[in-house]
N, C-alpha and C positions, 0 to 999 in steps of 0.2 A: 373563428378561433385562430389567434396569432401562432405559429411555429415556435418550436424551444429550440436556440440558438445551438450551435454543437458547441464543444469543447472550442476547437481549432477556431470560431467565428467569434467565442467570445476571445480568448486571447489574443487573435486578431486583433480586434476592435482595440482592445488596453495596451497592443505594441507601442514601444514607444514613450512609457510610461514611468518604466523602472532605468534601472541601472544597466545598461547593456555592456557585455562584455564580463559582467561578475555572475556565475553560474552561481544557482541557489546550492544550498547545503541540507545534511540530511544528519541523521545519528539514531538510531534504533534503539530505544531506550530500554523494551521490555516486548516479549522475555527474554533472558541472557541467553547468549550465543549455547548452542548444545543440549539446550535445558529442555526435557521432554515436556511437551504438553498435551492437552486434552484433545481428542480431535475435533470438537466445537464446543463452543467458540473459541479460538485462539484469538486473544485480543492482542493487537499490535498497536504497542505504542508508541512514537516516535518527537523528535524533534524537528522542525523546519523552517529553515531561514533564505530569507528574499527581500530583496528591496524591490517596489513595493512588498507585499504579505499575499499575493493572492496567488495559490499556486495550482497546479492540475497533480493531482496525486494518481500514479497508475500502481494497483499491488497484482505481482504476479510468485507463479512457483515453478518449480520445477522439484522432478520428482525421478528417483533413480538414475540420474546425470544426463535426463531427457531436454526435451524445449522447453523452454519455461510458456507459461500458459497463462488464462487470465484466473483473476483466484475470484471466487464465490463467494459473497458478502452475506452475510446475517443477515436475516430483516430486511432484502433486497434496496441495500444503500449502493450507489449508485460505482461503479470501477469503470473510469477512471472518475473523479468526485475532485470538485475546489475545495482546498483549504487554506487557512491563512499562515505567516509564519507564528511558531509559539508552537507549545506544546499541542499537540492529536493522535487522537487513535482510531483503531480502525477494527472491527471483528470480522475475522475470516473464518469460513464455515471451511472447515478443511473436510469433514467429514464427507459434504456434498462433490468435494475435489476427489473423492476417493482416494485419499493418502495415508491413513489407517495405515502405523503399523511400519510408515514407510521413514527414511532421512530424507527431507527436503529442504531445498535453496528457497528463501524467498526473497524475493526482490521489490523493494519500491522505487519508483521513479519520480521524481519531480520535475514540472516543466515551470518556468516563470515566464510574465506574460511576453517575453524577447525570446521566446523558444529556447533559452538556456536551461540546459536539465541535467542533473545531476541523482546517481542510482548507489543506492545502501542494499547490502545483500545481508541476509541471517541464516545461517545452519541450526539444523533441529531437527531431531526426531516428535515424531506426529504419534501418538498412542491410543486407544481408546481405553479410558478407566473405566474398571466398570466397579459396582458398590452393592455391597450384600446389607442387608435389612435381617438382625435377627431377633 
């Protein structure tokens, strides 16, 4: 059985490839800044540009003006995960984060394959909805 390459061996490997010197770009597209949502899934969806396209996406939170932490994926998708430039999104289980209730930062970070990285933050209260059946 061959080994899965880590993050840092595959960008490794691709240095060299892009543009060095031009850090990738980011733009948080949804949900809007302040905009209360559900506490799972909170889908994040964002914008991401690089030359080449291939990036290393890291999502983290912080919560009550603490460290920022790694954030808990839906469906155990993989944090920190490649994606390319162009529209993506991402679902974070904030529930599992235990932030219920709380105002949290979130942060992504992008690496491109030259170690240039560039980080988009989002505010927002995290709520649990709940629904009556009558």
């Amino acid at each position: 059985m061959n080994p899965r390459p880590t993050l840092g061996v595959l960008l490794a490997i691709a240095s060299g490839m892009g543009n060095a010197g031009t850090p990738p770009t980011c733009t948080i597209t949804a949900p809007a800044p302040q905009m209360t949502v559900p506490a799972s899934p909170v889908l994040i969806e964002y914008t991401a540009n690089a030359v080449p396209g291939l990036l290393a996406a890291h999502y983290e939170y912080s919560a009550g003006g603490g460290g920022f932490e790694n954030a808990s994926a839906v469906g155990g998708t993989a944090n920190p995960e490649f994606v390319n430039s162009g529209a993506n999104s991402w679902q974070w289980d904030a529930a599992a984060d235990g932030v219920v209730g709380q105002d949290v930062d979130f942060r992504l970070t992008l690496t491109d394959i030259n170690s240039e990285t560039t980080t988009c933050y989002l505010s927002l209260p995290v709520e649990l909805l709940s629904y009556s059946v009558d």
